[in-house]
C-alpha positions in Angstrom: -2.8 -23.2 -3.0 -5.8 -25.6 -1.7 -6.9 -25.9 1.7 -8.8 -28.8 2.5 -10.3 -29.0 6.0 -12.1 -31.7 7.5 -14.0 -32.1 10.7 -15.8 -34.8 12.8 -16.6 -33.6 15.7 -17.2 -37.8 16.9 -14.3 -38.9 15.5 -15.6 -41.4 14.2 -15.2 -41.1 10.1 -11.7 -41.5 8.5 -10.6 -38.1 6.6 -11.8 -38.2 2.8 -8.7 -38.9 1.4 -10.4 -39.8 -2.0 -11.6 -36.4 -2.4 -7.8 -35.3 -2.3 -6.7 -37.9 -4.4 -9.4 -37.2 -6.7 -8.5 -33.5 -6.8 -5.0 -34.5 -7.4 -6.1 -36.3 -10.2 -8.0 -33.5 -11.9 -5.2 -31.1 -10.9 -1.8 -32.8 -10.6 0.6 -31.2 -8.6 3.1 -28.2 -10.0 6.1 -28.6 -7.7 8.8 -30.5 -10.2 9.7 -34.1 -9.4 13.2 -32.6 -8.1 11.8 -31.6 -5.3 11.5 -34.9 -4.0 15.0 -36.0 -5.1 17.5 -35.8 -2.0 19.8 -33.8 -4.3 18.2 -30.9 -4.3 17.6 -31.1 -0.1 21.3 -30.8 -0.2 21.6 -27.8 -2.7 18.9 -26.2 -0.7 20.9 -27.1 2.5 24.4 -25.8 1.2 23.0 -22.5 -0.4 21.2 -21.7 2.9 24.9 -22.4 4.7 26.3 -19.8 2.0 23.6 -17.5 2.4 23.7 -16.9 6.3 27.9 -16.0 5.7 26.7 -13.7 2.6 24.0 -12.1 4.9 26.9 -11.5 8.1 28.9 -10.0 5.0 26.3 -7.7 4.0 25.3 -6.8 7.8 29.4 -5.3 8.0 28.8 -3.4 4.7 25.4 -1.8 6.6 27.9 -1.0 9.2 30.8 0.5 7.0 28.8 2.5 4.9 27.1 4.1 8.1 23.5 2.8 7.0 23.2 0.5 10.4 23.6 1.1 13.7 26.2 -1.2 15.0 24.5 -3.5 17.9 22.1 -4.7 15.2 25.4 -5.5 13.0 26.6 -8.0 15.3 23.3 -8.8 16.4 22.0 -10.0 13.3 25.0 -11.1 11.8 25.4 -13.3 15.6 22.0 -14.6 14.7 22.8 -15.4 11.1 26.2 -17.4 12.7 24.3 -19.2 14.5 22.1 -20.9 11.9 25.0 -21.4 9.8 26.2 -23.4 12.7 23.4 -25.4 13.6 23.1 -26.4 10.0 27.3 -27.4 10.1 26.3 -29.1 13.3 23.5 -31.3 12.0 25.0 -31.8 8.2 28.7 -32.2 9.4 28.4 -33.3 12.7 30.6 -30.4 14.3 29.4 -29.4 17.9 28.0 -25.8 17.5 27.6 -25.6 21.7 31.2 -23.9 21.7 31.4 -21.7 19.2 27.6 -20.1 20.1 28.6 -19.6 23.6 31.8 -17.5 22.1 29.2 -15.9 20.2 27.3 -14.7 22.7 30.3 -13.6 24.6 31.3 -10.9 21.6 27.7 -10.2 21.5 27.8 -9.2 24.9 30.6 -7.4 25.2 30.0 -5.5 21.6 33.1 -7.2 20.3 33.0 -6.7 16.9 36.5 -7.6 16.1 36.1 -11.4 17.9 32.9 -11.3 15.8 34.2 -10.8 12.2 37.0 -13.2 13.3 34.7 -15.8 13.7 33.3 -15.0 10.6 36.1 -15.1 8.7 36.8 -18.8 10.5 33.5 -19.6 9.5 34.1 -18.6 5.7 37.2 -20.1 5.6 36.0 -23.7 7.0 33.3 -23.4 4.4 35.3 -22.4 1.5 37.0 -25.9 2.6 33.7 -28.1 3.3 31.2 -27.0 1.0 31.9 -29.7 -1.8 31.9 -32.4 0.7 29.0 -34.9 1.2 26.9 -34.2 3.8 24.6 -36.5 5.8 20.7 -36.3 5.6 
């Protein structure tokens, strides 16, 4: 990693964009040209999706095999939820306003079982949608 800092306290010199270039130059960059491809924005977005259900998952098996307390179960798994649904909101256009305020609802009142239901919704729609195009 390079960090290239630049100051002009009269702001009046443009940055020194040739000594970047010309470090570029001497050092070309390491991060593969597929990171600038779209396609793999949408991997990246879809696995993130799948990730925050597999992380709720693994938050209940901390809670069934006695190694979490159960407030941070549905805490976390709550918070979890909620970036999968801002991410379904955004990439599928599915108002997440709703389903959050629910959320919060179970979270306050330690239901657990509304919770996992919503879960298992979520898994279910996702199992569905996760082929499908999404919009960038």
């Amino acid at each position: 990693m390079v960090d290239i800092r630049y100051t002009d306290l009269q702001k009046t010199k443009p940055e020194p964009l040739e000594v970047i270039a010309a470090y570029l130059q001497k050092h070309p960059s390491t991060i593969p040209t597929l990171v600038m491809d779209k396609t793999h924005d949408v991997l990246w977005i879809k696995d993130e999706m799948d990730r925050r259900l597999w992380l709720c998952d693994k938050w209940f098996m901390q809670l069934q095999l006695k190694k979490a307390e159960e407030k941070q179960v549905y805490q976390e798994s709550v918070k979890s939820m909620k970036v999968f649904l801002d991410y379904r909101e955004k990439y599928y256009s599915i108002k997440a306003a709703d389903d959050k305020n629910l959320l919060d609802g179970y979270l306050m009142q330690n239901n657990g079982t509304g919770i996992k239901a919503k879960l298992t919704e979520y898994k279910n729609w996702w199992t569905v949608n996760k082929d499908k195009a999404i919009s960038l």
